[in-house]
C-alpha positions as CSV (number, residue, x, y, z in Angstrom):
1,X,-70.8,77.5,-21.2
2,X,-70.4,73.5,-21.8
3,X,-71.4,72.2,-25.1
4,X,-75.3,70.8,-25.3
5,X,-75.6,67.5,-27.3
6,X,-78.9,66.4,-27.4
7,X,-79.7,62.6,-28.2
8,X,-83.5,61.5,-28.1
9,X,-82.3,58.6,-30.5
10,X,-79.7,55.5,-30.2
11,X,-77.6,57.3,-32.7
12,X,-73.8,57.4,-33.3
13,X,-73.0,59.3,-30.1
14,X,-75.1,57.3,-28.0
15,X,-73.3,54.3,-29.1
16,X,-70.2,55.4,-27.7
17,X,-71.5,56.7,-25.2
18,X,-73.0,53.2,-24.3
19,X,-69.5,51.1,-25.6
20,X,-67.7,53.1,-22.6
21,X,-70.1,51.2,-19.9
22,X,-69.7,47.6,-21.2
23,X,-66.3,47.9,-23.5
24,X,-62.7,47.9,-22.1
25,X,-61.0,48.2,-25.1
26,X,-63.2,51.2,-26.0
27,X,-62.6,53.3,-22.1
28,X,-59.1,52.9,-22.9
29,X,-58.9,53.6,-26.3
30,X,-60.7,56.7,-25.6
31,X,-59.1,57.5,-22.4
32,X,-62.5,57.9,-20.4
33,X,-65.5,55.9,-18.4
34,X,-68.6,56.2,-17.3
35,X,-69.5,56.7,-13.8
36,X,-72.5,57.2,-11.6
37,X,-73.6,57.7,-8.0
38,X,-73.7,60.9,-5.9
39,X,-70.7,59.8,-3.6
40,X,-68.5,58.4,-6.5
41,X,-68.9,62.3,-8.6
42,X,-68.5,64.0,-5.4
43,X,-65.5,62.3,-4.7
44,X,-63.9,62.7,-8.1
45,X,-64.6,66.3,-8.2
46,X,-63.1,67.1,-4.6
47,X,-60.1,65.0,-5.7
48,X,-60.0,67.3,-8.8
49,X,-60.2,64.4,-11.3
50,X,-60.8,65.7,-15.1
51,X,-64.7,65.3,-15.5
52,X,-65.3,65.6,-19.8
53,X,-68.7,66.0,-19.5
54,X,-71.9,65.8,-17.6
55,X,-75.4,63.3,-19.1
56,X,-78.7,64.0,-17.3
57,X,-82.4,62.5,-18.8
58,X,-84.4,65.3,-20.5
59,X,-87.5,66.7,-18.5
60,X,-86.2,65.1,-15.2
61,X,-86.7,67.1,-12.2
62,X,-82.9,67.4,-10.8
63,X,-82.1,68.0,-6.8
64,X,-80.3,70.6,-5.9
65,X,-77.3,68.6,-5.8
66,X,-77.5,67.6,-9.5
67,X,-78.6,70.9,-10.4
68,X,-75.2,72.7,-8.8
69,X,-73.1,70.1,-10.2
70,X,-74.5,71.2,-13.7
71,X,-73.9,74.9,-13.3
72,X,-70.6,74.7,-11.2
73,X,-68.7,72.0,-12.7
74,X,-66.3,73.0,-15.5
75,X,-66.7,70.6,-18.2
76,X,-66.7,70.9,-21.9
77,X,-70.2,69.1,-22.3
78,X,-73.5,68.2,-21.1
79,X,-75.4,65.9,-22.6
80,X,-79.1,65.9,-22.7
81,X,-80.6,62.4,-23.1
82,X,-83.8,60.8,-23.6
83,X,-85.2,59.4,-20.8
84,X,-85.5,55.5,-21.6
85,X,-82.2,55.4,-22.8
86,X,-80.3,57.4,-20.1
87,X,-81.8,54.6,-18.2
88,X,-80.1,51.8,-20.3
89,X,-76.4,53.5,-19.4
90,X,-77.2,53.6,-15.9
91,X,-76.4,50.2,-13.6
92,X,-78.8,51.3,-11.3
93,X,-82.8,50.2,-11.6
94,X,-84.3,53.3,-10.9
95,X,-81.4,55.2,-13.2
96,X,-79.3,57.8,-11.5
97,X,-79.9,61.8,-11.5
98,X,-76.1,62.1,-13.3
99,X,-73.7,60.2,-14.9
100,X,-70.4,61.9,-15.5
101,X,-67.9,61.1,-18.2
102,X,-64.1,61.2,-16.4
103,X,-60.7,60.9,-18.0
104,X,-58.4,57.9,-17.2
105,X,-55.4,59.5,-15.0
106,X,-52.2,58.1,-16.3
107,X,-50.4,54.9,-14.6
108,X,-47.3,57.2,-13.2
109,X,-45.9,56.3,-10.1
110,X,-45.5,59.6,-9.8
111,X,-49.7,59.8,-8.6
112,X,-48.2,58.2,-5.5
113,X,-47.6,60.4,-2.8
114,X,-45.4,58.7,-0.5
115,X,-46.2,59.5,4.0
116,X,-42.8,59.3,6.2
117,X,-43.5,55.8,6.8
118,X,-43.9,54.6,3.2
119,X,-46.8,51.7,2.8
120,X,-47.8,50.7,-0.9
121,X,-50.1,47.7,-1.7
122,X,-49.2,45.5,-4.8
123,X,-51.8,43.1,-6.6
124,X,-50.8,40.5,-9.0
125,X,-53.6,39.9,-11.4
126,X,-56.6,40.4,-9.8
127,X,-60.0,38.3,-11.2
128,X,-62.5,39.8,-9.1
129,X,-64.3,43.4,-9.6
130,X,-65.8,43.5,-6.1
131,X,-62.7,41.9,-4.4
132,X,-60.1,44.8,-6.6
133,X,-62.7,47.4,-5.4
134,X,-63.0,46.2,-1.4
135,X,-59.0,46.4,-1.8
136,X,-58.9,49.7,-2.6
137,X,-61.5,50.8,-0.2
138,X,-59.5,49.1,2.3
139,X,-56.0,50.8,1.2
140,X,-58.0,53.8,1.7
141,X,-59.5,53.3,4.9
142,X,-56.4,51.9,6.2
143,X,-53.7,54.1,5.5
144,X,-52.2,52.5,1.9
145,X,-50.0,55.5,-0.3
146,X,-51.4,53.6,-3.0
147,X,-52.4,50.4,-4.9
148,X,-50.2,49.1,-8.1
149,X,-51.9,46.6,-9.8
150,X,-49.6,44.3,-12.1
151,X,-50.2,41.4,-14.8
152,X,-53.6,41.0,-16.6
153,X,-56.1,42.1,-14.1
154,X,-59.9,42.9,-14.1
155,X,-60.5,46.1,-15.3
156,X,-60.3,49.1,-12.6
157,X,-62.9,51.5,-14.7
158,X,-65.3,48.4,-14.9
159,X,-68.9,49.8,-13.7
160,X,-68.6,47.2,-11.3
161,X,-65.2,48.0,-9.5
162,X,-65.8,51.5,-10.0
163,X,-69.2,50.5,-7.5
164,X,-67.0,48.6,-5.4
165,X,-65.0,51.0,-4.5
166,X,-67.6,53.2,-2.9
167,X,-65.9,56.7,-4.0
168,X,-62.3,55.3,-3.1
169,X,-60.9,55.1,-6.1
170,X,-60.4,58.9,-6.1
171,X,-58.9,59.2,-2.9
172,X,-56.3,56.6,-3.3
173,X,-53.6,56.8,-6.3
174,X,-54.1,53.6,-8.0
175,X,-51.7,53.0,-11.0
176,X,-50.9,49.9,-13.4
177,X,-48.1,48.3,-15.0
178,X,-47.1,45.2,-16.8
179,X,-45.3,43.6,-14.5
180,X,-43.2,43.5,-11.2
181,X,-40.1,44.6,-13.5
182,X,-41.6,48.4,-13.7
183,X,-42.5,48.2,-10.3
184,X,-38.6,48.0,-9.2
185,X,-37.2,51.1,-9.7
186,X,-40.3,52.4,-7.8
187,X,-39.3,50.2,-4.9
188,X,-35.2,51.5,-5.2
189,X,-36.2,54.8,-5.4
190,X,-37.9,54.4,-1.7
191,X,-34.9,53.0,-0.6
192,X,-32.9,55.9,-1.2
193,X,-35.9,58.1,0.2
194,X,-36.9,56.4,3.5
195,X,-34.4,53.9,3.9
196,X,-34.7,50.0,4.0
197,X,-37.5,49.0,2.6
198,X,-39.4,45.5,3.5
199,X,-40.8,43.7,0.5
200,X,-43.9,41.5,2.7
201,X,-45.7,38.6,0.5
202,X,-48.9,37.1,1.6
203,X,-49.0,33.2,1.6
204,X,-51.0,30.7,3.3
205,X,-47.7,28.6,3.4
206,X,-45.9,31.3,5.2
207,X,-45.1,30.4,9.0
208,X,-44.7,33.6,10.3
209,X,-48.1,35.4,11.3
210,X,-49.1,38.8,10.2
211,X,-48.7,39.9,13.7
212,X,-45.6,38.6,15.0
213,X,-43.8,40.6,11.7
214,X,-43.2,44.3,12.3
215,X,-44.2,46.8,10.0
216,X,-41.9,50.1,11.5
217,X,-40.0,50.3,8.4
218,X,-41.4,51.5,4.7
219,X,-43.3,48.4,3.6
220,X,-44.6,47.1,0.5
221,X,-47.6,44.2,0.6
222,X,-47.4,41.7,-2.4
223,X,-51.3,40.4,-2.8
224,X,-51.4,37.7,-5.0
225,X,-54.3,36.5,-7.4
226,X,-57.5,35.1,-6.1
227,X,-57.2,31.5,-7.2
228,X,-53.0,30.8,-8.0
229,X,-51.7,33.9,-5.1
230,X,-48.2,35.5,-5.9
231,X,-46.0,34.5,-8.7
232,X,-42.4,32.8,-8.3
233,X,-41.4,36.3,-9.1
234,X,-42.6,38.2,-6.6
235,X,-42.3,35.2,-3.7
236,X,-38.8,35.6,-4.9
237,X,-38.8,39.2,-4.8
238,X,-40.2,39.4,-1.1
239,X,-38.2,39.7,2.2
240,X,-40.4,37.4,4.2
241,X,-43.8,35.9,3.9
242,X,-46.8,36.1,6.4
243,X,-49.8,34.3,6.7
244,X,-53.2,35.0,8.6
245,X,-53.9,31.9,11.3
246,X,-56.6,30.1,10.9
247,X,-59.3,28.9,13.3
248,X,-62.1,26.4,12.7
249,X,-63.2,24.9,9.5
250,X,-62.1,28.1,6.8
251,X,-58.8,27.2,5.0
252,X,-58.8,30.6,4.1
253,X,-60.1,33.7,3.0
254,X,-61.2,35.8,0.0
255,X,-58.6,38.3,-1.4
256,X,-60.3,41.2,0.1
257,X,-60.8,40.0,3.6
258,X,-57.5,38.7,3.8
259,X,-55.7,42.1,2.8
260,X,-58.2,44.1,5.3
261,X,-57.0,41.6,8.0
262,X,-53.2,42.7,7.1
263,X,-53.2,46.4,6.8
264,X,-55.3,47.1,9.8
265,X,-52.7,44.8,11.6
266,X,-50.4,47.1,10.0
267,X,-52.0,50.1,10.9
268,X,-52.7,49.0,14.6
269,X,-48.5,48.6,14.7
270,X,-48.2,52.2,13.5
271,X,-50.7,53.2,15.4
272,X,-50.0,51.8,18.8
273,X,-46.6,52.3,18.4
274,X,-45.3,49.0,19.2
């Protein structure tokens, strides 16, 4: 039987519990986050990530599903709140039936599980929470191995990238390193797996469109940062650039539309077999 900590007051427990929902330094100190939402826990328990523990509001009336993921989940601790400040950790305005306190996998390339056609997704230095978190819905939807994320980026077990991802973030391994330097032996090591590897960068400057490259080899997509795109490292790094045309009076597009555009035009290659 988990552990019952009960907190009517905001006492020392309920501070940290509260410092994982707003503080980065504290979710990774600590090696866990906070997360909500009936799709997100269902998804992190059917892709057996480690849950801690389990908070629910005392004398709530739980559904069914909350009440099976209290007696079935094994978890070291549940943690019974009052109700007005259960409230305060949720991001939602009506509060949530259960928030769930999950450990922070660790950033080994290893997580990546690599398909016969290898496709991984790089992103240098993301700013945005909801465009990190469309990415990796995207990747997901789309057919990505995985998502590295490189340089000083938003932070991936933010509440709000956590809700951006809608439950993705689970299904897809999603890693992070320093730099493009950690990321090479990662890309060498598919070479000597699959064979020869294409490095693709995204550019608006590129003159080559998305779809007139082919994408029948392993392939790894370099996404560059909202505002400044790729670094000189990694446009020197890449085999070739591609660019999405434009049409009327858009320049260009967000981060997030822009990599959907590219790996379902990847994806429709693969998949149509041309």
């Amino acid at each position: 039987m988990p552990e019952l900590e009960r907190i009517y007051t905001a006492n020392a427990s309920y501070q940290q519990l509260e410092a994982l929902k707003t503080n980065r330094s504290k979710r990774q100190k600590q090696g866990v986050f906070l997360l909500e939402g009936v799709r997100h826990i269902n998804q992190a328990l059917a892709y057996n990530w480690s849950i801690q523990g389990l908070l629910y509001a005392a004398n709530s009336q739980l559904s069914e599903w909350a009440q099976n993921i209290l007696s079935q989940t094994q978890v070291a601790k549940h943690f019974l709140i009052e109700p007005d400040l259960f409230l305060k950790l949720s991001g939602k305005k009506e509060g949530s039936e259960l928030l769930a306190l999950v450990t922070i996998p660790e950033d080994k390339f290893e997580r990546i599980r690599l398909k016969d056609l290898p496709l991984v997704v790089v992103v240098d230095r993301s700013s945005s929470p909801g465009n990190l978190g469309t990415l990796i819905r995207s990747c997901d939807a789309l057919g990505a191995d995985g998502l590295i994320m490189t340089g000083h980026s938003v932070d991936l077990y933010a509440p709000e990238t956590l809700a951006a991802t809608a439950g993705s973030l689970f299904a897809l391994p999603t890693i992070r390193q320093p730099s493009h330097h950690e990321i090479l032996p990662f890309f060498e090591k598919i070479r000597v797996q699959y064979g020869d590897l294409q490095i693709v960068a995204t550019s608006a400057k590129a003159e080559q469109a998305v779809y007139e490259g082919s994408f029948w080899r392993p392939t790894a997509l370099l996404i560059g940062n909202e505002t400044s795109g790729l670094s000189r490292a990694y446009l020197d790094l890449a085999d070739s650039l591609v660019t999405i045309p434009m049409q009327g009076s858009a320049s260009s597009l967000n981060v997030a539309c822009a990599s959907t555009v590219l790996l379902y035009e990847i994806a429709r290659q693969r998949g149509s077999g041309r």
